[in-house]
C-alpha positions in Angstrom: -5.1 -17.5 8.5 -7.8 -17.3 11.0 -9.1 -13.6 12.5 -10.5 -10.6 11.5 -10.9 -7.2 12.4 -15.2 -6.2 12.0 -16.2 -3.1 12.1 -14.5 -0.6 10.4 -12.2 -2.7 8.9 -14.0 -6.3 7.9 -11.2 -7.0 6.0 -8.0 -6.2 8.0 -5.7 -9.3 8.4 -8.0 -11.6 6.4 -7.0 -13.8 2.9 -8.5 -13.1 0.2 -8.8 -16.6 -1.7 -11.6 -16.9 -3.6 -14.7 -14.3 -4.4 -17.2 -16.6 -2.7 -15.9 -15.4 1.1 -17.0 -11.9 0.4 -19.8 -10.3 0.9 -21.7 -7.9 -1.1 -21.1 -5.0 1.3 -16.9 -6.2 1.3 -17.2 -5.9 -2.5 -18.6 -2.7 -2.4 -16.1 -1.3 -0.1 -13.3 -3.4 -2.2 -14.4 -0.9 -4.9 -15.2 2.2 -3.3 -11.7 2.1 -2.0 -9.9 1.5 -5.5 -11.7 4.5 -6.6 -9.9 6.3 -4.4 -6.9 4.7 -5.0 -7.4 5.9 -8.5 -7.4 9.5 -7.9 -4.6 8.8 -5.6 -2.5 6.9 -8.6 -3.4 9.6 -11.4 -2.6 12.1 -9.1 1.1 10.4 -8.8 0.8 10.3 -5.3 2.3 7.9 -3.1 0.8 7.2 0.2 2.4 6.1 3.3 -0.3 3.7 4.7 2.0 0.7 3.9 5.1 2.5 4.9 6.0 -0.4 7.4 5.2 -3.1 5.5 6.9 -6.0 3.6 4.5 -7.5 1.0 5.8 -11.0 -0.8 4.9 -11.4 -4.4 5.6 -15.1 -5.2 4.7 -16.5 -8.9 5.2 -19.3 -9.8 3.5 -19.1 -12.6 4.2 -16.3 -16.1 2.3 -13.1 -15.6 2.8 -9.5 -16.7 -0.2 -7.4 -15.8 -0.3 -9.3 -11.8 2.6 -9.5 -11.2 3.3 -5.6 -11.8 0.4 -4.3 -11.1 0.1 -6.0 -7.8 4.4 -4.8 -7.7 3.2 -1.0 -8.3 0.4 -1.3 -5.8 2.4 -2.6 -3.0 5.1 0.3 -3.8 2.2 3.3 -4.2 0.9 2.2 -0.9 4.9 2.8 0.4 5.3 -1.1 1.3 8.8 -2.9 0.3 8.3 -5.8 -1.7 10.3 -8.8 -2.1 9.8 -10.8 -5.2 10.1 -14.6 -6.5 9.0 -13.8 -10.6 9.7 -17.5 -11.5 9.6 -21.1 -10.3 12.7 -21.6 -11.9 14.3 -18.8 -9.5 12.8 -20.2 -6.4 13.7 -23.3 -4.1 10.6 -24.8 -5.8 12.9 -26.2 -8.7 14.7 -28.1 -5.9 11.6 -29.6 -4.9 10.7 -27.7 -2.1 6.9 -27.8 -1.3 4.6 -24.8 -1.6 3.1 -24.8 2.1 7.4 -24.8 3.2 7.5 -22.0 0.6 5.2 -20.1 2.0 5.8 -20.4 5.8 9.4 -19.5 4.4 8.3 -16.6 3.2 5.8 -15.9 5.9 8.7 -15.3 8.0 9.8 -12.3 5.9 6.9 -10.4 5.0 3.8 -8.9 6.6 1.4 -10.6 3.6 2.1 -13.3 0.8 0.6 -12.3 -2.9 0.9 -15.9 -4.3 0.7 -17.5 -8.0 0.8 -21.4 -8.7 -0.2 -23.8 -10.7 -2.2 -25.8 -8.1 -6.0 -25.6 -7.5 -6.6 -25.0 -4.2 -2.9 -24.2 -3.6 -3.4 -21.0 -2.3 -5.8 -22.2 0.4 -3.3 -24.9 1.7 -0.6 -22.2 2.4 -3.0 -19.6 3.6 -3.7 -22.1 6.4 -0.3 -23.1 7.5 1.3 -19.7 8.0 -0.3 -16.8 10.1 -0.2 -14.1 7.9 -2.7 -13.3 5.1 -2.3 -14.6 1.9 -3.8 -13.0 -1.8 -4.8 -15.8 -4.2 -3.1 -14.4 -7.7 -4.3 -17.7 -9.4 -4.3 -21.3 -8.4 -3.9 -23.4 -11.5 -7.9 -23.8 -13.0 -9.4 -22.7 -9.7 -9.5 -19.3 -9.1 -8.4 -15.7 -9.7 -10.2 -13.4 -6.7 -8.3 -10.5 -7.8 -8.7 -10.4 -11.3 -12.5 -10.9 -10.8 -12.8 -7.6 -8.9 -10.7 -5.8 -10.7 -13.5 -6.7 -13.6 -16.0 -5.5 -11.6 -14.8 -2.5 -10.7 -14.3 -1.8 -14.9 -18.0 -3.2 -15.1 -19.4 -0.2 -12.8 -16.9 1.9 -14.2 -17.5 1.7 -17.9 -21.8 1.1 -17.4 -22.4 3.3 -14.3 -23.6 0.0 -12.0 -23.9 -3.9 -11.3 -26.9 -5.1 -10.6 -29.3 -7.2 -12.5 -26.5 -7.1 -15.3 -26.9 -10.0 -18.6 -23.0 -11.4 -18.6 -21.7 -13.3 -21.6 -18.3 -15.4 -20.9 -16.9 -16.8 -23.7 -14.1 -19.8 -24.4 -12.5 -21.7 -22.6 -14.7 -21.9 -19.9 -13.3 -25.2 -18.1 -9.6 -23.9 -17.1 -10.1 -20.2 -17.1 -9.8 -19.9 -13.7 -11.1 -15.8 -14.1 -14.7 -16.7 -15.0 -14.9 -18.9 -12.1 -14.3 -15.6 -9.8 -16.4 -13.5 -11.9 -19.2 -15.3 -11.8 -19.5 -15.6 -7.9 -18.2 -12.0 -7.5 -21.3 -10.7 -9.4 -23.5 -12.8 -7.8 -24.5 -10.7 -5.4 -26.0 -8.1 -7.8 -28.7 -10.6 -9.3 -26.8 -11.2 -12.8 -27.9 -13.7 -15.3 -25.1 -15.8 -17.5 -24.8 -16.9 -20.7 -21.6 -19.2 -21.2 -20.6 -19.7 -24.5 -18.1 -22.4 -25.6 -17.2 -25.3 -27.3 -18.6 -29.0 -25.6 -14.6 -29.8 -24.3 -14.5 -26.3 -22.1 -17.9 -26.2 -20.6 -18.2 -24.1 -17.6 -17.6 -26.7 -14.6 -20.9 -28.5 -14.1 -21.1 -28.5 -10.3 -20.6 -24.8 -10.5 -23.2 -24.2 -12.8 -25.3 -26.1 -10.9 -23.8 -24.4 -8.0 -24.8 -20.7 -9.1 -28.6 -21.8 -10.2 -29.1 -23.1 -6.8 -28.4 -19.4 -5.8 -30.4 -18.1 -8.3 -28.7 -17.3 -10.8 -29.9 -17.7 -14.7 -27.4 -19.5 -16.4 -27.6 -20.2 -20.4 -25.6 -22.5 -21.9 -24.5 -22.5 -25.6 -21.8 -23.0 -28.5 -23.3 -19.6 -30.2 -20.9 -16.6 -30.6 -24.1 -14.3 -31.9 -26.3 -15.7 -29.0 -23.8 -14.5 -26.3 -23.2 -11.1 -27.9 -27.1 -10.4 -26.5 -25.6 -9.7 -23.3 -25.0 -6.2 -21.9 -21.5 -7.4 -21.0 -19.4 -10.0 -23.0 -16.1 -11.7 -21.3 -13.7 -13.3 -23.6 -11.2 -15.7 -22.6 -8.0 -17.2 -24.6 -7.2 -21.1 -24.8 -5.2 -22.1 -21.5 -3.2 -24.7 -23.9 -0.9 -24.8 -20.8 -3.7 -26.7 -19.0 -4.6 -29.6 -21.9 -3.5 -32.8 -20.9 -3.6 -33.5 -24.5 -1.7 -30.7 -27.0 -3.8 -31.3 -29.9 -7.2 -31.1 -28.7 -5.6 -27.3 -28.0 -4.6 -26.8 -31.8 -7.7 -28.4 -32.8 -9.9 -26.0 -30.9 -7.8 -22.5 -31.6 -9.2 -19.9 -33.0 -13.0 -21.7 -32.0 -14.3 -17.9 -31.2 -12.9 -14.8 -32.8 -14.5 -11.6 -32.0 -14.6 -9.0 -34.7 -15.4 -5.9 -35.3 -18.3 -7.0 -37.9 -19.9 -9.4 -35.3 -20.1 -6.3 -33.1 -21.6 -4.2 -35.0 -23.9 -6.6 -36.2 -25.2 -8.1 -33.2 -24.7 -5.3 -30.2 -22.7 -2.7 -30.5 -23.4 -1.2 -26.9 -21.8 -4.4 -25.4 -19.4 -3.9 -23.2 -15.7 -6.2 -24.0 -13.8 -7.3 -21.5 -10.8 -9.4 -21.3 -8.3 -10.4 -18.7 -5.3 -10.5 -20.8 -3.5 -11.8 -22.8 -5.2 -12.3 -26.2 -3.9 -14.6 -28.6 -6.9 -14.6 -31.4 -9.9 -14.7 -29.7 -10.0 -10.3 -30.6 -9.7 -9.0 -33.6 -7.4 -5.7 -33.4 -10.0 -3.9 -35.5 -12.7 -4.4 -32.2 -9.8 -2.3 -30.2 -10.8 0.9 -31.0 -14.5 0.7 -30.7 -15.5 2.6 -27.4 -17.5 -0.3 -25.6 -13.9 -2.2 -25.8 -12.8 -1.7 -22.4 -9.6 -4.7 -21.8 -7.0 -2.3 -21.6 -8.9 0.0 -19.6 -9.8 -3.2 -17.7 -5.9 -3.9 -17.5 -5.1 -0.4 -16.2 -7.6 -1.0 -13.4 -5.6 -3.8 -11.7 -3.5 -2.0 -10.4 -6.1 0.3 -8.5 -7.9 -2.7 -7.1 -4.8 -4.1 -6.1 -4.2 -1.0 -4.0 -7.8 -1.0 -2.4 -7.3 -4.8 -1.3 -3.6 -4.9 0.0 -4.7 -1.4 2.2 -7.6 -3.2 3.9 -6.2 -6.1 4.3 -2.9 -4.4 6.2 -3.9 -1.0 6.7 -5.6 0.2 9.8 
């Protein structure tokens, strides 16, 4: 949807579709406001900023931690929520389009949280109804969210963000988090390592994409290259996403992080992972204290608060 409010509140009635429309200032306040939406939730306060709002959650897609935690936000914030948790309970197993979906829906609520299975998805129903939409994950595109709320962990769990080494690792071609991360932390002068096998490269253009704005990028098949890096993402398989099932069973189980390889290569590296794992973790890496995914997990929800204020608060 078109329109903003500047000023005071950059991000009032705008989308949020992909971490390349934000600034480096919107981040910031992005994250400055989820901290305060953490003491707010720990506290187990409810605030009324949202009291007169309806906010659509609409997945098409599975998800636990979104879904909820983007549910609890909405709800925290004192916003009603109405709520379409599968395809297969929505008009979309009838055939119905996404963009009629979504001006549907528009018609109901005050903003549209959206999952689907479509890149770019999002983006055609954000500009065909006149309310903001929140990307939740277009098929292999994107996941804006998600990427902040990794951020906000990252300068949670190290203190700060800039000039940061970031290792993301696996299946870098359909992981649609990675692709937010990266341009997220752009803005605080990161350098990249992607580690993965030859099938799941990070997209080309992007990597070419991300050196043109100066960004270091390293690429590699090396597990104990990639655990160099102050910071080291792992991703699962998106099997879901192969057009062909057995290159997926040929390539499980390609990285495994373990405890061992920690220790052994860098044990002050922080782990991060969006959730869920299948293999790609050990359970003996859990309990080290630089493994941070279910801290990273908890976070959502926080994040989720901060963008669904600014984006209907005032």
């Amino acid at each position: 949807m078109g329109g903003s409010f500047r000023g005071r509140f950059p991000l009032a009635g705008r989308d949020l579709l992909s971490t390349r429309d934000l600034s480096r200032e919107e981040i910031l306040l992005i994250l400055d406001t989820a901290r305060s939406m953490e003491r707010l939730a720990r506290s187990r306060g409810v605030a009324g900023v949202l009291s007169r709002k309806v906010v659509a959650v609409l997945f098409l897609e599975p998800s636990t931690r979104t879904r909820l935690s983007f549910e609890a936000a909405a709800q925290r914030l004192g916003a009603r929520v109405v709520t379409v948790a599968e395809a297969s309970s929505s008009s979309a197993a009838k055939g119905e389009t996404l963009v009629d979906t979504a001006r549907m829906l528009a018609g109901y609520a005050d903003c549209i949280v959206m999952r689907q299975g479509e890149t770019g998805g999002a983006r055609r129903a954000a500009d065909a109804v006149d309310v903001p939409v929140v990307n939740a994950g277009d098929g292999a595109g994107e996941h804006p969210t998600q990427a902040l709320l990794d951020l906000y962990t990252i300068r949670r769990e190290l203190g700060g963000l800039d000039g940061l080494s970031v290792a993301m690792v696996g299946d870098l071609k359909y992981g649609r988090t990675v692709h937010s991360l990266a341009y997220v932390l752009l803005p605080f002068r990161p350098s990249f390592v992607f580690c993965s096998p030859g099938e799941l490269r990070f997209p080309p253009e992007l990597v070419s994409d991300l050196q043109s704005r100066g960004a270091p990028v390293a690429e590699t098949d090396s597990l104990a290259l990639a655990l160099k890096a102050d910071v080291v993402y792992m991703t699962r398989l998106q099997r879901e996403r192969f057009a062909d099932p057995a290159a997926g069973e040929r390539l499980k189980g390609a990285y495994v992080l373990t405890r061992a390889l920690v220790e052994a290569h860098h044990p002050e590296a922080l782990i991060l992972h969006p959730l869920p794992r299948v293999d790609e973790i050990a359970v003996d890496v859990d309990d080290l204290p630089t493994a941070a995914y279910f801290r990273q997990a908890q976070n959502g929800m926080y994040v989720r608060m901060a963008i669904l204020k600014l984006i209907l608060g005032r």
